[in-house]
C-alpha positions in Angstrom: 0.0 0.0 0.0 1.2 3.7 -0.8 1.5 5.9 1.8 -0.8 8.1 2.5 -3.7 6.5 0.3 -6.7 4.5 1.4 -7.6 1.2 -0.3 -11.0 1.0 -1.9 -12.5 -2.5 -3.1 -15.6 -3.2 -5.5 -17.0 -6.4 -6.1 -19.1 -7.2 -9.4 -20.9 -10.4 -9.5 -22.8 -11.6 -12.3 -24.4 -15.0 -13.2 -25.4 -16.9 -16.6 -23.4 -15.2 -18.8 -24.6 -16.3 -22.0 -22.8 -14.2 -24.3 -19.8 -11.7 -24.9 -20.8 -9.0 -22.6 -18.4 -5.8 -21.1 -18.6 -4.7 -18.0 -17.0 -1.2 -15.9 -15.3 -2.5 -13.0 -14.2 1.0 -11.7 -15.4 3.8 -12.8 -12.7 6.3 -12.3 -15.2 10.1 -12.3 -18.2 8.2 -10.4 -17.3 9.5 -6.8 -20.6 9.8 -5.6 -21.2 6.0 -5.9 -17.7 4.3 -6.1 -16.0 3.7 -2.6 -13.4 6.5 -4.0 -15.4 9.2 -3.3 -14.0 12.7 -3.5 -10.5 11.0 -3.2 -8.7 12.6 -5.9 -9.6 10.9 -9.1 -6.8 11.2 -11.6 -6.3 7.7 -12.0 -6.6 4.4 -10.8 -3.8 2.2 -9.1 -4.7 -1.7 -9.1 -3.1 -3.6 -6.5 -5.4 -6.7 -7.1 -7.8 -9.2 -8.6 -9.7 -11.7 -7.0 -11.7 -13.9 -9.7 -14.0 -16.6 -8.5 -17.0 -18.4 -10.2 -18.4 -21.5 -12.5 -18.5 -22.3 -16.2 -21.2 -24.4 -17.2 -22.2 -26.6 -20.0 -19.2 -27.0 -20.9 -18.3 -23.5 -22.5 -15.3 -21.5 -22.5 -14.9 -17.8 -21.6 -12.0 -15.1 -21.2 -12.2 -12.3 -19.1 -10.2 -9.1 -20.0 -9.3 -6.7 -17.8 -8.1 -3.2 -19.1 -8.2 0.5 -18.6 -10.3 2.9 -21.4 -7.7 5.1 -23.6 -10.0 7.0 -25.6 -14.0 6.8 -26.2 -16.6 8.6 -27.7 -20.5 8.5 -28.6 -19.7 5.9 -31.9 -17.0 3.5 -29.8 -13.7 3.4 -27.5 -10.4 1.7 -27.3 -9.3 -0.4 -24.3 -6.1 -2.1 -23.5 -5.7 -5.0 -21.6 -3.7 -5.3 -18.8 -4.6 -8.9 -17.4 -7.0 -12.1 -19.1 -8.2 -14.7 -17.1 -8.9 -18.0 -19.3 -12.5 -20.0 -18.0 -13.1 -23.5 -19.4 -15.1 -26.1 -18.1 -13.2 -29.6 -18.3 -15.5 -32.2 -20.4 -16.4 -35.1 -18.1 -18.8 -37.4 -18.9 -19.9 -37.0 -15.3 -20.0 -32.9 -14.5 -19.4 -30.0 -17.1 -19.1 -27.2 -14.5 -15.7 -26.0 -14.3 -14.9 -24.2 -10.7 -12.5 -20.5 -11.3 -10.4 -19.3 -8.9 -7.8 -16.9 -8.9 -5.8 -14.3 -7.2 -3.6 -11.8 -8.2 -2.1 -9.3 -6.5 -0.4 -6.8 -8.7 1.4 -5.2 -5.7 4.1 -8.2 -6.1 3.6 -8.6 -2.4 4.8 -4.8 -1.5 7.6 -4.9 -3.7 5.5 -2.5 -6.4 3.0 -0.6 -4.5 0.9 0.8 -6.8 0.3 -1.9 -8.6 -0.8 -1.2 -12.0 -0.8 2.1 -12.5 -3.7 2.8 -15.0 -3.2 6.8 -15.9 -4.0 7.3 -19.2 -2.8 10.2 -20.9 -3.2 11.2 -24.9 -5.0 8.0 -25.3 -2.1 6.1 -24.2 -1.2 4.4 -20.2 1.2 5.8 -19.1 3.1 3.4 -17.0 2.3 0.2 -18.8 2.7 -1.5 -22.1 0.9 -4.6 -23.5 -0.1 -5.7 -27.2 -3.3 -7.1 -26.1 -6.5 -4.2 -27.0 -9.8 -3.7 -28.1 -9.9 -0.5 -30.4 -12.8 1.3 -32.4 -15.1 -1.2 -30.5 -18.5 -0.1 -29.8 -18.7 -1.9 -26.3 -16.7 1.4 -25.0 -19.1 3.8 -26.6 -19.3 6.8 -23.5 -23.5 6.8 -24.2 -24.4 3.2 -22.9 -25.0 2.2 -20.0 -23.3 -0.7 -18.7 -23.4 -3.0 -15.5 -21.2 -2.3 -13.1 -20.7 -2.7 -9.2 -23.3 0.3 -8.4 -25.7 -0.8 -11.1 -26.8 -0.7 -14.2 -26.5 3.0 -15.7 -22.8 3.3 -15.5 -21.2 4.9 -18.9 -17.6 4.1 -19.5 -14.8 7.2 -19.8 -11.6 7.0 -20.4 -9.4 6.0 -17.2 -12.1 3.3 -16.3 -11.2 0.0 -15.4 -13.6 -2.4 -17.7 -14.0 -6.0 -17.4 -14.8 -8.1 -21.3 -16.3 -11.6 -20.8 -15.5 -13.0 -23.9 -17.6 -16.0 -24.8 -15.1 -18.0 -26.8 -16.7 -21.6 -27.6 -19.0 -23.9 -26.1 -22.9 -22.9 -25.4 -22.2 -22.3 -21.6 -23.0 -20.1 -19.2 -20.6 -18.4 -16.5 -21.2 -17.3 -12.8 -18.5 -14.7 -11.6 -17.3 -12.6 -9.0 -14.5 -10.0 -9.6 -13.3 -8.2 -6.5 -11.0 -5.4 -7.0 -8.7 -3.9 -5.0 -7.5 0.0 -5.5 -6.2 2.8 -5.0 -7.1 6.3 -6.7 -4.5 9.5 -7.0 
């Protein structure tokens, strides 16, 4: 943990996932009803992950993780900063497959911020990756979107966004994401 900061955590659960679907995980200028408040809000630090849930019917689903760089009222770009790979296990006996995971980005102290997600010119600023959604209308700024505080949230850039990518199979998904932060 950085001095002087206070740790904020969100959880978003959502069950039978049917279907690629994105999600805001934080939303970085919501400080009315994220646990960020009016904590300054310049960007968002993530120190960890928690990942837990069940794939059924034996489909098989990836869940990105990554911070907004640009967006607008026709789409957005994201890039990823962790994926989490969900597939059941075929057995003739049960075709739920169990996810757990943890991951704490904070390398156990030794890199307290974490990931640093501030995003600047359209571009993080403190990480690189080659992994990214761009011109994709799930990161449009005038939908709403599910998120840990409801329904109604609209993505901006410096939100951390979650994409459950449905990538075979005719399953369904369960899941919990916790996430652990820090704002500056």
């Amino acid at each position: 943990m950085s001095i002087g900061r206070s740790q904020h955590v969100v959880n978003l659960g959502v069950e039978g996932i049917s279907a690629s679907t994105p999600y805001v995980l934080i939303d970085l200028s919501d400080t009315d009803n994220f646990p960020h408040g009016s904590a300054e809000v310049g960007e968002i630090h993530l120190l960890g992950l928690v990942i837990d849930g069940e794939d059924k019917s034996d489909g098989a689903f990836d869940i990105w993780f990554g911070v907004v760089l640009e967006n607008d009222a026709t789409d957005g770009s994201v890039q990823w900063v962790h994926v989490h790979h969900a597939e059941t296990v075929e057995n003739p006996t049960d075709s739920t497959g169990h996810i757990h995971e943890v991951v704490d980005f904070t390398l156990g102290g030794q890199n307290p911020e974490g990931i640093n997600c501030k995003v600047v010119d359209g571009a993080l600023v403190h990480f690189a990756g080659n992994q990214s959604q761009s011109n994709n209308v799930n990161w449009q700024n005038d939908e709403n979107r599910a998120s840990p505080v409801g329904t109604t949230t609209k993505v901006g850039v410096g939100d951390l966004v979650v994409w459950v990518e449905e990538v075979a199979g005719t399953g369904t998904l369960d899941i919990s994401i916790t996430g652990i932060y820090e704002t500056a």
